[in-house]
Every structure is written in structure tokens, then in C-alpha cells.
C-alpha positions as a Markdown table, in Angstrom:
| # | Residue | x | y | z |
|---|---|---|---|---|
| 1 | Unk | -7.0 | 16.1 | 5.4 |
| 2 | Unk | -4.3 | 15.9 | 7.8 |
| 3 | Unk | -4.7 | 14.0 | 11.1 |
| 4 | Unk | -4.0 | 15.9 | 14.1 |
| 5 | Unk | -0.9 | 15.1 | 16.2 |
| 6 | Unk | -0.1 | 16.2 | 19.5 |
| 7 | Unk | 2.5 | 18.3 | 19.3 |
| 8 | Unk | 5.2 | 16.2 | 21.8 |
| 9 | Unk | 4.8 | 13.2 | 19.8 |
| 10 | Unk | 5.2 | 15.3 | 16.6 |
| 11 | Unk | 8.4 | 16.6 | 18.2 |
| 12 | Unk | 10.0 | 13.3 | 19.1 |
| 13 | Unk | 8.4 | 12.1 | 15.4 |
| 14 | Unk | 10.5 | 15.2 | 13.7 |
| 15 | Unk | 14.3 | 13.5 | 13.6 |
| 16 | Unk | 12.3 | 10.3 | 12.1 |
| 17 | Unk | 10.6 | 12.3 | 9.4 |
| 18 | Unk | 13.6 | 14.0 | 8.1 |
| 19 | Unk | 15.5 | 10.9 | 8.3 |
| 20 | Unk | 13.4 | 9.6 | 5.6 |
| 21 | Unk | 11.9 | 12.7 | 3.7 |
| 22 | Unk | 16.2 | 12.8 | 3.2 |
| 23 | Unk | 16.2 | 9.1 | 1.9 |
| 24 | Unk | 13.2 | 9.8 | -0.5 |
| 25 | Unk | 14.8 | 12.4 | -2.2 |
| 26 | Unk | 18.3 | 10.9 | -2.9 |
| 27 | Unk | 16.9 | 7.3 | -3.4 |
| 28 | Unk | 17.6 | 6.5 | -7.1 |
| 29 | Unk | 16.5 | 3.4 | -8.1 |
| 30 | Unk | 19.0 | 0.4 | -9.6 |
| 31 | Unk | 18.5 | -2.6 | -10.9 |
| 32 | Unk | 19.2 | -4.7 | -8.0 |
| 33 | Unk | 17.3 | -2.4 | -5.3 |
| 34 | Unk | 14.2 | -2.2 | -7.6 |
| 35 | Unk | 14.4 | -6.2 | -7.9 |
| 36 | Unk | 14.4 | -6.4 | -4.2 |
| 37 | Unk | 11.6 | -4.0 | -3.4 |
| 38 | Unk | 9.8 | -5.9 | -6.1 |
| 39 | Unk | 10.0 | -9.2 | -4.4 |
| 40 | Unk | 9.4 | -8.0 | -1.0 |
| 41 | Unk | 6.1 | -5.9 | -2.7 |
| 42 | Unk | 5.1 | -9.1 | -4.3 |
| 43 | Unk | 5.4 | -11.0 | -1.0 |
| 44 | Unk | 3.2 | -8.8 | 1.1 |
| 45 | Unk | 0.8 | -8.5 | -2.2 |
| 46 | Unk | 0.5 | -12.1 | -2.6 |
| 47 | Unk | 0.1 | -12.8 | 1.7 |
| 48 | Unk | -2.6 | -9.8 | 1.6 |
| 49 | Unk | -4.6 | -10.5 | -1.4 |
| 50 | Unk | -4.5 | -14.3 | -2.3 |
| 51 | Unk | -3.7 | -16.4 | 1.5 |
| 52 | Unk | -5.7 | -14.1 | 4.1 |
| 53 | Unk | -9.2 | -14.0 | 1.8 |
| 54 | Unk | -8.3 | -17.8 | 1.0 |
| 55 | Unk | -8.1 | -18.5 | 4.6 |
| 56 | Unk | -10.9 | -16.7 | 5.5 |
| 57 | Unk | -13.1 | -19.2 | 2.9 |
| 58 | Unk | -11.7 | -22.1 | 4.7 |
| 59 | Unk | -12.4 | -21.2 | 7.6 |
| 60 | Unk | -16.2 | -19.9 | 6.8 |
| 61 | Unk | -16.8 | -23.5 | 4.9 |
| 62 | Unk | -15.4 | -25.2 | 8.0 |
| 63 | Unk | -15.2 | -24.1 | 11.9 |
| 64 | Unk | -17.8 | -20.9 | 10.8 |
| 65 | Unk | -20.4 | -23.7 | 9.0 |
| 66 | Unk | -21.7 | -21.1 | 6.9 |
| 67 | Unk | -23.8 | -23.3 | 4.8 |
| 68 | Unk | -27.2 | -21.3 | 3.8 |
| 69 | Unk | -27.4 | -18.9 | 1.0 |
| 70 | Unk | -27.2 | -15.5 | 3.1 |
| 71 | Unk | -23.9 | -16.8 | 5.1 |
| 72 | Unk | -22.5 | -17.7 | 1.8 |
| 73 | Unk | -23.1 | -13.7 | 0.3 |
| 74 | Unk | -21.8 | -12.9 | 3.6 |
| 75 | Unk | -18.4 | -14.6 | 3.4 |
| 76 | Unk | -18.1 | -13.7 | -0.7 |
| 77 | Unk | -18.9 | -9.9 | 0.3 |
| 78 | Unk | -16.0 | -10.0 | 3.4 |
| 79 | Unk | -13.6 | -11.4 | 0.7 |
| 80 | Unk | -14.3 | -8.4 | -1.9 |
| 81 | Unk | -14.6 | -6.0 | 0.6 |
| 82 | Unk | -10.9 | -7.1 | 1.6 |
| 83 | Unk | -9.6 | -7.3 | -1.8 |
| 84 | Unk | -10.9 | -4.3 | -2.9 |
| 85 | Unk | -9.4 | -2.5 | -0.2 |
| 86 | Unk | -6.2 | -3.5 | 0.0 |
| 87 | Unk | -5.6 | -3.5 | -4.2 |
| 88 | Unk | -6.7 | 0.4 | -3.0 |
| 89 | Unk | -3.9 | 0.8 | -0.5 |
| 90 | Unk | -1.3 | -0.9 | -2.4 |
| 91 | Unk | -2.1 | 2.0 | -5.1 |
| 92 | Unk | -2.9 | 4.7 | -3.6 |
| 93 | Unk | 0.0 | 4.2 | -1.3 |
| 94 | Unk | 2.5 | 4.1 | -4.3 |
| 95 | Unk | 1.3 | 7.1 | -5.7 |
| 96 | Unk | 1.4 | 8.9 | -2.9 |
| 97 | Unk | 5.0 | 8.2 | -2.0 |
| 98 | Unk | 5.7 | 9.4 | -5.5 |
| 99 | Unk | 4.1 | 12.6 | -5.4 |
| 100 | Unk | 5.4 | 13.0 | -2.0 |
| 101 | Unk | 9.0 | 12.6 | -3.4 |
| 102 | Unk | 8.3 | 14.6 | -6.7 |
| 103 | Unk | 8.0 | 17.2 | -4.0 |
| 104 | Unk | 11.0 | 16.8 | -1.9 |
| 105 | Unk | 12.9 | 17.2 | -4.8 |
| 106 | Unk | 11.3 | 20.6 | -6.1 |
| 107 | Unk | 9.6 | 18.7 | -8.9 |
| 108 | Unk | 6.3 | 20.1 | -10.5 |
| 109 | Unk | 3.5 | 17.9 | -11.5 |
| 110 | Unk | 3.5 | 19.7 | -15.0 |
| 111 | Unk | 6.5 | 16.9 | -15.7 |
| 112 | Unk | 5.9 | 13.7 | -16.9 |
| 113 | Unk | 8.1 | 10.7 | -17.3 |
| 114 | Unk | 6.5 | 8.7 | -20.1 |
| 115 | Unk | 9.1 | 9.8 | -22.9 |
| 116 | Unk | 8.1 | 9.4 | -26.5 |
| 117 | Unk | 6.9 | 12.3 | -28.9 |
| 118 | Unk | 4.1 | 14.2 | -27.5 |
């Protein structure tokens, strides 16, 4: 399902795109790049997944006073919910970049990169 855009904003959106449907098909990874990205991915993982839900704990237990059992399933449901979402996004969104560049380079999906004897 693709969202609908108005077309003026898809226009002045167009140089953007190609700009980086260009960079997603010559990007090759080294060792150096993919140890950056890593890091940066393991900072916005870690800020998402661990600080944000711990925070929100804290600050149920504390300013919120959500003491009785109801409050307390409440709070524990928020944190999944959040958890679950966002370990969704952070998957979903790497798969989709890499189907998306499979297909800028004229790739089919019949290819796999696992190696080995099949």
C-alpha cells in the first residue's frame, strides 16, 4: 500500500529520491563503513529499546504513582507495546531497504546470499 502524495511535493521530493535510490545501489559495504553503521544502529537500538521504556517505569513508579494492581498492568503493557514495536521497525525496516536495493540493482529474489552447498 502506497501512501498518496501530492503530486508538487512528489516533484520537489524526486531529485531527493534519486539521490539516494543512486547511493543504494553503488553502496558496497567495508569493513570500516559497516563498523560505523553498526555503532550508530546499536546507539539508536539501545536509546529506543532499553532508556525510553526504563524511563517510562521511573517515571510511572514515581511523579505517575501508579501503585494499584491495574496501573501496574497498565505501565508493563505500555512498555511491551513499545518494545514490540520498535524491535518490529528496526526489522522490518532493514529488510525493506534490502529488498528495495536488490531491486535497484536488477536483482531477483530467486538469489540468495547464504553460500554453502545447497
Amino acid at each position: 500500500m502506497k501512501l498518496p502524495i501530492p503530486k508538487k511535493l512528489e516533484e520537489r521530493l524526486a531529485p531527493l529520491k534519486e539521490r539516494g535510490d543512486e547511493f543504494l545501489r553503488s553502496w558496497e559495504w567495508t569493513w570500516s563503513s559497516a563498523w560505523v553503521v553498526g555503532v550508530i544502529i546499536s546507539f539508536i537500538a539501545m536509546t529506543t529499546l532499553v532508556v525510553i521504556p526504563s524511563w517510562m517505569l521511573f517515571f510511572a513508579d514515581g511523579p505517575l504513582g501508579w501503585n494499584t494492581r491495574m496501573l501496574i498492568t497498565l505501565r508493563d503493557l505500555v512498555v511491551l507495546g513499545w518494545l514490540n514495536v520498535w524491535g518490529g521497525i528496526f526489522v522490518i525496516t532493514a529488510y525493506k531497504v534490502q529488498v528495495y536495493r536488490r531491486k535497484l540493482r536488477g536483482e531477483s529474489q530467486a538469489e540468495r546470499y547464504s553460500g554453502g552447498y545447497r
